[in-house]
Residue frames as qw, qx, qy, qz and C-alpha x, y, z in Angstrom:
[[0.000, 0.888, 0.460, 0.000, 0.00, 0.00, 0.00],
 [0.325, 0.624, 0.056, 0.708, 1.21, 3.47, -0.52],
 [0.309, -0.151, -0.447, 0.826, 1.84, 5.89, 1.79],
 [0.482, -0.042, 0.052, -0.874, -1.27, 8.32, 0.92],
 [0.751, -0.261, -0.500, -0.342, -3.37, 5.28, 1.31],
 [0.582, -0.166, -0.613, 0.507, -1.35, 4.65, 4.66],
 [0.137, 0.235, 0.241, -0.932, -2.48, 8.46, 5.52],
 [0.569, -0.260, -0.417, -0.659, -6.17, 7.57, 4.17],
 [0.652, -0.458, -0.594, -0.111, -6.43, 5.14, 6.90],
 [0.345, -0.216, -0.617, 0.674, -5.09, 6.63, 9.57],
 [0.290, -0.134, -0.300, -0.899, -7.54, 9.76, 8.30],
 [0.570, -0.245, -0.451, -0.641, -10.17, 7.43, 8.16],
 [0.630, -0.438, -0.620, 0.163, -10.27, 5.78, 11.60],
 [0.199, -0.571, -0.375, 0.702, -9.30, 9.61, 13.50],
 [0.239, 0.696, 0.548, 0.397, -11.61, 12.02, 11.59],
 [0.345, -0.929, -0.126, -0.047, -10.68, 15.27, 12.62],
 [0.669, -0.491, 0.138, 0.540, -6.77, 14.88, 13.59],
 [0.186, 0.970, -0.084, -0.134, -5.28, 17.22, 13.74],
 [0.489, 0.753, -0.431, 0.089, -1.57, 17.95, 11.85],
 [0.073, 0.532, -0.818, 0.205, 0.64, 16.89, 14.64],
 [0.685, -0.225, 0.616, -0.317, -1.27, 14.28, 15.77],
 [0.833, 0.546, 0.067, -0.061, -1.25, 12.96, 12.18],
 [0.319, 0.838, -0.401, 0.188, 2.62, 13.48, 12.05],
 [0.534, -0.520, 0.581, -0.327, 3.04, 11.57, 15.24],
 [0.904, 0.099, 0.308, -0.280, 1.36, 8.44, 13.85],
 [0.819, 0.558, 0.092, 0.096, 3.75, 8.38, 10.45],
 [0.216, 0.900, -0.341, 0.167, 6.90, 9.47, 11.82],
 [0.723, -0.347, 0.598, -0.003, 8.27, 6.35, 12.91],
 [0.767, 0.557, 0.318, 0.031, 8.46, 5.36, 9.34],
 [0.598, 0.742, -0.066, 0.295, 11.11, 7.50, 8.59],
 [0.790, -0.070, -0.318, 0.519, 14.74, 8.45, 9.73],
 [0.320, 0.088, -0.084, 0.940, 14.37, 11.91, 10.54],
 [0.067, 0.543, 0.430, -0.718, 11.87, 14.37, 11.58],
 [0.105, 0.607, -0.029, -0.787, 12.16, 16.44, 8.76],
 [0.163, 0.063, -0.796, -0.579, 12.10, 14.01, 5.56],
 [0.009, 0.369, 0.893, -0.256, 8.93, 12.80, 7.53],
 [0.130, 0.619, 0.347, -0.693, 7.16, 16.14, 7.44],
 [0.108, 0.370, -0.539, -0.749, 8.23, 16.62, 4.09],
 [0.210, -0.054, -0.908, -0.359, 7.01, 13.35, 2.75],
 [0.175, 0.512, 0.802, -0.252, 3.35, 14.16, 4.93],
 [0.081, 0.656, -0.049, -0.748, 3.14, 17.79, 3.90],
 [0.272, 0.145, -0.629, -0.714, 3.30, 16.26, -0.18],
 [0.021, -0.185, -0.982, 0.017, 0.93, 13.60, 0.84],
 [0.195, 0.511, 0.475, -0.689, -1.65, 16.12, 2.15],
 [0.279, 0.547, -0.142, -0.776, -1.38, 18.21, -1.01],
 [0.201, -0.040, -0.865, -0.459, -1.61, 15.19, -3.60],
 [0.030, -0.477, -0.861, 0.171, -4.76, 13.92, -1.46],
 [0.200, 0.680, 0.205, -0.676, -6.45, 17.53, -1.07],
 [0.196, 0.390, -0.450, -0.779, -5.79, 18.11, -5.28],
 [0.163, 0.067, -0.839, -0.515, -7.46, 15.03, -5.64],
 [0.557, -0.234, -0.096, -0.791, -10.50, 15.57, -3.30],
 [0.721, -0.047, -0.688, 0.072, -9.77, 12.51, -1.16],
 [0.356, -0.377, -0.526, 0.674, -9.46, 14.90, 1.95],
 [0.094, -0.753, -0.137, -0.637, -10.64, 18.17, 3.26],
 [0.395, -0.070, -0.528, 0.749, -9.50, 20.53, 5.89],
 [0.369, -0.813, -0.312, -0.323, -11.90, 22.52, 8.34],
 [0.349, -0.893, 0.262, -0.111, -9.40, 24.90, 10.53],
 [0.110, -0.641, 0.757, 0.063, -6.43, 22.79, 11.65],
 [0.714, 0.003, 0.636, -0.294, -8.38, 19.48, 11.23],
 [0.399, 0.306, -0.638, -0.583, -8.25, 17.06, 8.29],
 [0.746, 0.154, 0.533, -0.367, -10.83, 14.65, 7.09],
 [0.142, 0.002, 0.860, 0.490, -11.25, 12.00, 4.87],
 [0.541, 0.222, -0.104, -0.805, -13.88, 12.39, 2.12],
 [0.852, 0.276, 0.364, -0.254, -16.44, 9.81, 0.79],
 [0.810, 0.509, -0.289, 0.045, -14.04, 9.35, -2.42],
 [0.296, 0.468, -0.812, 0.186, -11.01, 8.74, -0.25],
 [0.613, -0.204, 0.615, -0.453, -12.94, 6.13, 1.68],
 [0.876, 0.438, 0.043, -0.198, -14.09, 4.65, -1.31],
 [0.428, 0.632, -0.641, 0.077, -10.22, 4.79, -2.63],
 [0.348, -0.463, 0.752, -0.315, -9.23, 3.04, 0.44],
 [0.813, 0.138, 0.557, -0.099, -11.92, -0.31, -0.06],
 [0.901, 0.411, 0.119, -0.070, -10.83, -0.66, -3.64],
 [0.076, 0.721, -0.648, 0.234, -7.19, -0.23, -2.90],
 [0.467, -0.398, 0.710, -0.347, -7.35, -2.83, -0.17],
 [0.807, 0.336, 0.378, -0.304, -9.85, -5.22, -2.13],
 [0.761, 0.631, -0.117, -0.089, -7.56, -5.39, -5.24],
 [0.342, 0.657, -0.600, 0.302, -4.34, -5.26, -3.92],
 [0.129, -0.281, 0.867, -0.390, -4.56, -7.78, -1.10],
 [0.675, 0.124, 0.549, -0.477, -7.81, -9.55, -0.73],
 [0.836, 0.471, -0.098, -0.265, -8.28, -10.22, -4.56],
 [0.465, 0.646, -0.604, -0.032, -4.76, -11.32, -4.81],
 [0.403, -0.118, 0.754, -0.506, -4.99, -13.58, -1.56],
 [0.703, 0.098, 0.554, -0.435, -7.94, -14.94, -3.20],
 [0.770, 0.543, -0.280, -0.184, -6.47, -15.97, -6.43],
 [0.224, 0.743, -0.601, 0.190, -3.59, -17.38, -4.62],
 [0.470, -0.138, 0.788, -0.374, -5.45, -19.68, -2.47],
 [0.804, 0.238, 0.153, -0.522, -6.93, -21.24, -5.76],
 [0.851, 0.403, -0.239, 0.238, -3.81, -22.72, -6.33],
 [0.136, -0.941, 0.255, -0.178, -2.12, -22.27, -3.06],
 [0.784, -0.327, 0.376, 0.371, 0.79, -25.30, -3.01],
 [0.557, 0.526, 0.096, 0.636, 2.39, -23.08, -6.04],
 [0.080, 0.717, 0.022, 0.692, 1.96, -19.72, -4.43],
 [0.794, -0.452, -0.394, 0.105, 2.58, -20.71, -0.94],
 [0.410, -0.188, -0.156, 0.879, 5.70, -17.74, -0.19],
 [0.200, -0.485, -0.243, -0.816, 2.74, -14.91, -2.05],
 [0.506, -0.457, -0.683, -0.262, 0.40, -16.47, 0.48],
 [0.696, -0.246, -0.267, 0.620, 2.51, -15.80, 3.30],
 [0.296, -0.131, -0.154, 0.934, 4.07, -12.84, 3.09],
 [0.124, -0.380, -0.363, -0.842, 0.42, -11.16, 1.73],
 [0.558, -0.601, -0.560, -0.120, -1.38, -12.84, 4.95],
 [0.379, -0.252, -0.218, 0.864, 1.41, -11.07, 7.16],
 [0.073, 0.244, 0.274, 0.928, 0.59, -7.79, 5.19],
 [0.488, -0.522, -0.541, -0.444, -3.24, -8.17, 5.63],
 [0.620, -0.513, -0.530, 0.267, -3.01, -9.40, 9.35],
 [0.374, -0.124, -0.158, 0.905, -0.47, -6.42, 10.33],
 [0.087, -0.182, -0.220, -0.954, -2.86, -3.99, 8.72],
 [0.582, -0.554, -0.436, -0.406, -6.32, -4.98, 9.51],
 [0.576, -0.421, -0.533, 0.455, -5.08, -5.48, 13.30],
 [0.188, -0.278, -0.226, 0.915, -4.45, -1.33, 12.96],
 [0.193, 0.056, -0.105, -0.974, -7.37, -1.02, 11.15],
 [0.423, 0.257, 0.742, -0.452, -10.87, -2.08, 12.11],
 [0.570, 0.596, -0.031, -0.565, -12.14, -0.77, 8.12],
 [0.404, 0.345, -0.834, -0.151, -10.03, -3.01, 6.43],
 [0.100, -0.143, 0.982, -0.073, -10.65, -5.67, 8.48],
 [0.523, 0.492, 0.482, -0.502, -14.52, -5.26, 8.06],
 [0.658, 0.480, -0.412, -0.408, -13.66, -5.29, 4.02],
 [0.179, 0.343, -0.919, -0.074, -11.50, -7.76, 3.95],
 [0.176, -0.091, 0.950, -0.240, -13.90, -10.08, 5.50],
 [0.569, 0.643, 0.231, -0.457, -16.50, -9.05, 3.22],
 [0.653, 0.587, -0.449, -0.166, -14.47, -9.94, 0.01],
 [0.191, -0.470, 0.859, -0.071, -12.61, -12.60, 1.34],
 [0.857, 0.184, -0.334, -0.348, -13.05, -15.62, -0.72],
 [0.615, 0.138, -0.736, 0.245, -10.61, -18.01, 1.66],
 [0.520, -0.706, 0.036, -0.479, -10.86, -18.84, 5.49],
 [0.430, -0.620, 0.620, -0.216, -8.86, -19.73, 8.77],
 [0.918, 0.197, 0.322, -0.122, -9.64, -23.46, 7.51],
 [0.726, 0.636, -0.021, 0.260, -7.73, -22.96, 4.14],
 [0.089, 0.728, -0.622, 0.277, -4.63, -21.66, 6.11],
 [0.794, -0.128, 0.484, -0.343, -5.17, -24.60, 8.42],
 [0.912, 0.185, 0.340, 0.137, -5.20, -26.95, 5.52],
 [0.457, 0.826, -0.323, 0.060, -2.14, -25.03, 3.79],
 [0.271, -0.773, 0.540, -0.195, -0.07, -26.07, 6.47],
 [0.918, 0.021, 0.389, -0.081, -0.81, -29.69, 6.18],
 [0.775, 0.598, -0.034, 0.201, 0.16, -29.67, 2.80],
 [0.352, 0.762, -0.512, 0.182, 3.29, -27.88, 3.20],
 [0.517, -0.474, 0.700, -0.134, 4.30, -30.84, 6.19],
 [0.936, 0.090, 0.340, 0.021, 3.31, -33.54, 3.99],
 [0.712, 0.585, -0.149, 0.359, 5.63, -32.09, 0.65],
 [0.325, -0.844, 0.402, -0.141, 8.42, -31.74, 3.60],
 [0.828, -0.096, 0.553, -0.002, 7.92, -35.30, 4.43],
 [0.725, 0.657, 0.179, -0.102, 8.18, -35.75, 0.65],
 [0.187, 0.898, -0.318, 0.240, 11.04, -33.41, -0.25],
 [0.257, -0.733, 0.626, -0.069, 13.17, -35.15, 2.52],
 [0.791, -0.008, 0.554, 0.261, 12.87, -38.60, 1.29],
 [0.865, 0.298, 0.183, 0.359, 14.11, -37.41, -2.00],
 [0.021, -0.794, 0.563, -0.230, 16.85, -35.32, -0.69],
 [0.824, -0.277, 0.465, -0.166, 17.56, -38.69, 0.61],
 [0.802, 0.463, 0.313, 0.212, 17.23, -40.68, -2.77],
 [0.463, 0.840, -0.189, 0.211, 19.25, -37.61, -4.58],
 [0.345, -0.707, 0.611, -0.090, 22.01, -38.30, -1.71],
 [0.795, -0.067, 0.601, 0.056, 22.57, -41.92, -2.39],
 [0.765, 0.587, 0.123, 0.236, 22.25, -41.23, -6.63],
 [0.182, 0.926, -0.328, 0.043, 24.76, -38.52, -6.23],
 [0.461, -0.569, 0.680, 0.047, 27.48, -40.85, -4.60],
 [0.727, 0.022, 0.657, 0.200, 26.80, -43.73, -6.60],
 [0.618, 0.759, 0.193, 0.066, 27.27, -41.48, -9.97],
 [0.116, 0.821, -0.559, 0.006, 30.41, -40.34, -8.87],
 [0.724, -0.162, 0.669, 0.040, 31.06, -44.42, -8.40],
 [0.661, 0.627, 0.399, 0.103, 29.95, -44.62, -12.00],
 [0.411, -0.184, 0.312, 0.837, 32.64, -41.40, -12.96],
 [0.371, 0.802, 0.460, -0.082, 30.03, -39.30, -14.18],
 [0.252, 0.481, 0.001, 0.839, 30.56, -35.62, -16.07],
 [0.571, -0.540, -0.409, 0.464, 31.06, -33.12, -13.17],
 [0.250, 0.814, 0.090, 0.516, 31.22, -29.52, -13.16],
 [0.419, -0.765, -0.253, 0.420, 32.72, -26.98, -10.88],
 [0.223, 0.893, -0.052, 0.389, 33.91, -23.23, -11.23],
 [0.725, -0.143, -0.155, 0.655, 37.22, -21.55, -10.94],
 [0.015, 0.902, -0.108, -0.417, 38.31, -17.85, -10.53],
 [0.703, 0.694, 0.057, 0.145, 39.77, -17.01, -14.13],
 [0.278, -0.850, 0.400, 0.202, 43.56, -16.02, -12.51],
 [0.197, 0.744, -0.628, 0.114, 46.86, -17.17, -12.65],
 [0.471, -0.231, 0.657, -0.541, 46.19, -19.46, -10.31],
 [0.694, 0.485, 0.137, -0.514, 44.00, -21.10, -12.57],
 [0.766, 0.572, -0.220, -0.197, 45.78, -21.04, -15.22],
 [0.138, -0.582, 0.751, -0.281, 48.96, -22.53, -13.34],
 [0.757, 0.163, 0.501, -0.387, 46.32, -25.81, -13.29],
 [0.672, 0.648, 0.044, -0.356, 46.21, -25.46, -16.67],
 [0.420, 0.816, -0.387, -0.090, 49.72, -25.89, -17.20],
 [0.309, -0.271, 0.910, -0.051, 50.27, -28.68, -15.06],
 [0.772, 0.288, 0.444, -0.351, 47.32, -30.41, -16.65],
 [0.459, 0.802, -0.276, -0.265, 48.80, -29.82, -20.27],
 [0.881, -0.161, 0.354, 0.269, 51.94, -31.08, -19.58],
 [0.312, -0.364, 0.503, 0.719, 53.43, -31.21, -22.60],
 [0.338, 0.363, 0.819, 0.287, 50.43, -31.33, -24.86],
 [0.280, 0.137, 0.152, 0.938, 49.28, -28.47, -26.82],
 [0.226, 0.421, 0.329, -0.814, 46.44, -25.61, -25.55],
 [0.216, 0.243, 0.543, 0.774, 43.73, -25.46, -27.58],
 [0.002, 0.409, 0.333, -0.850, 41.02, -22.45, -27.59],
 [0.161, 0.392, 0.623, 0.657, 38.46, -21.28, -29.23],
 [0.006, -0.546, -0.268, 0.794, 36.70, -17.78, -29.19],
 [0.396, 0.511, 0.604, 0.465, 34.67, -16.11, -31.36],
 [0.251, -0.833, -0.006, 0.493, 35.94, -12.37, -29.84],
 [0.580, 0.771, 0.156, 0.213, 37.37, -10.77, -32.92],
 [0.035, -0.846, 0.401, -0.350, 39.54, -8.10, -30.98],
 [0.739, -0.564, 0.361, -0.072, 40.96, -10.74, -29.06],
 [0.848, 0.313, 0.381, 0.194, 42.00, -12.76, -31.61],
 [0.296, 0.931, -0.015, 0.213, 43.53, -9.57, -33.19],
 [0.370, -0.835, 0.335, -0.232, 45.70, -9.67, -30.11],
 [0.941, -0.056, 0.300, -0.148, 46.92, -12.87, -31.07],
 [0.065, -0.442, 0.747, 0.492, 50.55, -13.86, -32.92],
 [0.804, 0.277, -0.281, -0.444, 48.95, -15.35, -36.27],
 [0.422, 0.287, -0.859, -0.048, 50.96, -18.48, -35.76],
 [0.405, 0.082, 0.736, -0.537, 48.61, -19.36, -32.78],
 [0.639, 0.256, 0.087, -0.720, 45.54, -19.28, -35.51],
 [0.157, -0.182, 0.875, 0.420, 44.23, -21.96, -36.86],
 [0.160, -0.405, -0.796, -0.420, 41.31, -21.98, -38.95],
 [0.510, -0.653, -0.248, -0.502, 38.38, -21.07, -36.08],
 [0.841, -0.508, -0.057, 0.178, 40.74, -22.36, -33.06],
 [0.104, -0.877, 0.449, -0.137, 43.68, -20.86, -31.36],
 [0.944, -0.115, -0.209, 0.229, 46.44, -23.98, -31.12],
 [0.240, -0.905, 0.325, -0.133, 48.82, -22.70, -28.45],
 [0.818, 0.227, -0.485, 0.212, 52.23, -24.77, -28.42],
 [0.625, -0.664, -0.293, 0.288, 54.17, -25.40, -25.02],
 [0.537, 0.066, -0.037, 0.840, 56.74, -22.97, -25.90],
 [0.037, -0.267, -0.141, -0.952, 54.45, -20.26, -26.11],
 [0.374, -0.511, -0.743, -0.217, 52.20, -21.14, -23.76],
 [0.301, -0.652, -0.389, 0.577, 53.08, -18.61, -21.09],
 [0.026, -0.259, 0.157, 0.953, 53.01, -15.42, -23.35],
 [0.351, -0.502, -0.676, -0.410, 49.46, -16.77, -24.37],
 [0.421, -0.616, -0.636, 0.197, 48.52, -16.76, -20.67],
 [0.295, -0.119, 0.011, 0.948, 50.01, -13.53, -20.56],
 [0.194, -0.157, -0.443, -0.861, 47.71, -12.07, -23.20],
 [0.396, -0.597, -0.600, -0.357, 44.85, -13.78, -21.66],
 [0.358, -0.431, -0.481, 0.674, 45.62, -12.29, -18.33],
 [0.172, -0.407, -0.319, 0.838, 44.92, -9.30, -19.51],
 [0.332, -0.176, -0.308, -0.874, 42.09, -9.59, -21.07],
 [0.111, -0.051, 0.963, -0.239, 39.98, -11.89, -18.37],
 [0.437, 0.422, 0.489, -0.626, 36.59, -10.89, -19.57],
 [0.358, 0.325, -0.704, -0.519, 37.25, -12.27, -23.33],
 [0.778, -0.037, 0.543, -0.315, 34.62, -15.23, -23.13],
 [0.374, 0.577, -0.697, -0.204, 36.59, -18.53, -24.66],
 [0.962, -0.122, -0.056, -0.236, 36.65, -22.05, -24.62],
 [0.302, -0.630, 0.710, -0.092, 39.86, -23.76, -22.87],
 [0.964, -0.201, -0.083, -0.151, 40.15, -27.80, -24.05],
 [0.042, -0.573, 0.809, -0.124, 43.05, -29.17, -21.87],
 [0.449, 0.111, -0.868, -0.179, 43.24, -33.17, -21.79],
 [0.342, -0.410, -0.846, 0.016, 39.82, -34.65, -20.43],
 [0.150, -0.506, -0.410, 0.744, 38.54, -30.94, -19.39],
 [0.161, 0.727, 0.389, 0.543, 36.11, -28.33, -21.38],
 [0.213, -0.439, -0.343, 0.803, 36.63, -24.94, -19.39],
 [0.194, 0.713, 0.457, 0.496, 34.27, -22.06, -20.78],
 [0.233, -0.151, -0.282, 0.918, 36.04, -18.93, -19.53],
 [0.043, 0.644, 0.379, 0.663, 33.78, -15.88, -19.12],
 [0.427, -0.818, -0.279, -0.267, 33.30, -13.18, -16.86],
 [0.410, -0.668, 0.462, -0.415, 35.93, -13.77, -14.62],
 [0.590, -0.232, 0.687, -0.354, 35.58, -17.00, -14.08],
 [0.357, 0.363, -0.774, -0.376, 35.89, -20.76, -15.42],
 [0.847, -0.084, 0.253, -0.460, 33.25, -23.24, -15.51],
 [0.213, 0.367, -0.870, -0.253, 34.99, -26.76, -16.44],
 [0.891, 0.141, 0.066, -0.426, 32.88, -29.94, -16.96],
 [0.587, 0.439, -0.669, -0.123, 34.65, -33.68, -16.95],
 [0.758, -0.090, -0.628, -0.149, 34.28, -36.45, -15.64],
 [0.713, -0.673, -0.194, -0.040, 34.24, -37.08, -11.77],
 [0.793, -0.509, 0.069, 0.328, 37.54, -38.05, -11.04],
 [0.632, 0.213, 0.101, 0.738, 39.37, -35.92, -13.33],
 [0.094, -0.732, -0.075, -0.671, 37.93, -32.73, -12.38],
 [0.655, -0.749, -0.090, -0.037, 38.25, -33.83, -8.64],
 [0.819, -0.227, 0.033, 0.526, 41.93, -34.36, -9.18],
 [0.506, 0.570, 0.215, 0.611, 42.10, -30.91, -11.00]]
């Protein structure tokens, strides 16, 4: 809810209050005194241009159209959405929540709301009740197969599956890289133009960069300092797909665990 709809209700349950007592109510809300006053002082004047209040001496009141604003504010933006949410509420079970908080918090400071709300309310203590069930049974659920997914995972790394895990894109890294290598030759592929520019032509081949071991640290050079060039690394029984920063590599269990 908005803040001039947060100053409609407080309006609309003290008819009559006056400025500071209206200033009192809404100045907890903010970190200062003065951004508070500020932010009631536009509020007033947006509500008054739009005939949702009216002042009589120091006193402000809420009109029939900002009452009205108020039920179809409340009614669309919480009650209707509440009641579409409980028509399908093991999907929408975190909306459900955090909109029943909302509601509950508000209608507890306001006796009008809570008198709409229970007029348009299309769900009932019952249906929270039975929400809860549900979410214990798909707990119950959920932990046997967190279970089951504990047992496949081990027995797929028995099996030597494909395995993934990310690296920072450094030196470090690439120091991996170069024990992994050995003596066998880098190969890369990128489809960065300017990078490639940046490249001795005898690296190129065709659509792939073929780095040899002699030159394999004045590559790593170059790629140091570009680390956000997004390339493809294949060292023996590893894919690495550099990008960002950072290197995602993908190979089998036990060679990526040993990497």
């Amino acid at each position: 809810m908005t803040f001039n709809n947060s100053v409609l209700l407080i309006l609309k349950q003290n008819q009559g209050i006056e400025f500071n007592e209206l200033f009192l109510r809404i100045s907890p809300r903010y970190k200062n005194s003065l951004s508070a006053k500020a932010a009631l002082l536009r509020s007033l004047k947006n509500l008054d241009s739009e005939g949702l209040i009216k002042r009589k001496d120091s006193r402000i009141f809420i009109t029939d159209k900002g009452s009205l604003s108020i039920h179809i504010d409340m009614k669309e933006k919480l009650v209707l959405k509440l009641n579409d949410a409980f028509k399908r509420p093991t999907y929408n079970i975190e909306e459900i929540v955090q909109l029943l908080i909302v509601l509950s918090e508000r209608a507890s400071e306001s006796n009008d709301l809570l008198i709409s709300a229970k007029e348009n309310a299309e769900f009932t203590i019952k249906d929270i009740s039975n929400l809860q069930d549900d979410i214990t049974r798909y707990q119950e659920k959920l932990e046997k197969m967190r279970a089951l997914l504990g047992v496949q995972e081990e027995r797929f790394r028995e099996l030597n599956f494909i395995d993934s895990k990310s690296f920072n894109f450094n030196e470090e890294f690439l120091q991996k890289c170069k024990k992994l290598l050995g003596n066998e030759k880098l190969i890369v592929e990128t489809i960065d133009s300017d990078f490639k520019e940046k490249i001795p032509a005898l690296f190129l081949k065709e659509n792939k960069i073929i780095v040899e071991k002699e030159f394999e640290d004045k590559f790593f050079s170059i790629v140091l300092e570009n680390p956000l060039i997004k390339m493809t690394f294949y060292l023996p029984g590893i894919k690495c797909i550099i990008s960002k920063g950072s290197a995602f590599c993908f190979a089998d269990y036990k060679t990526l665990k040993e990497f």
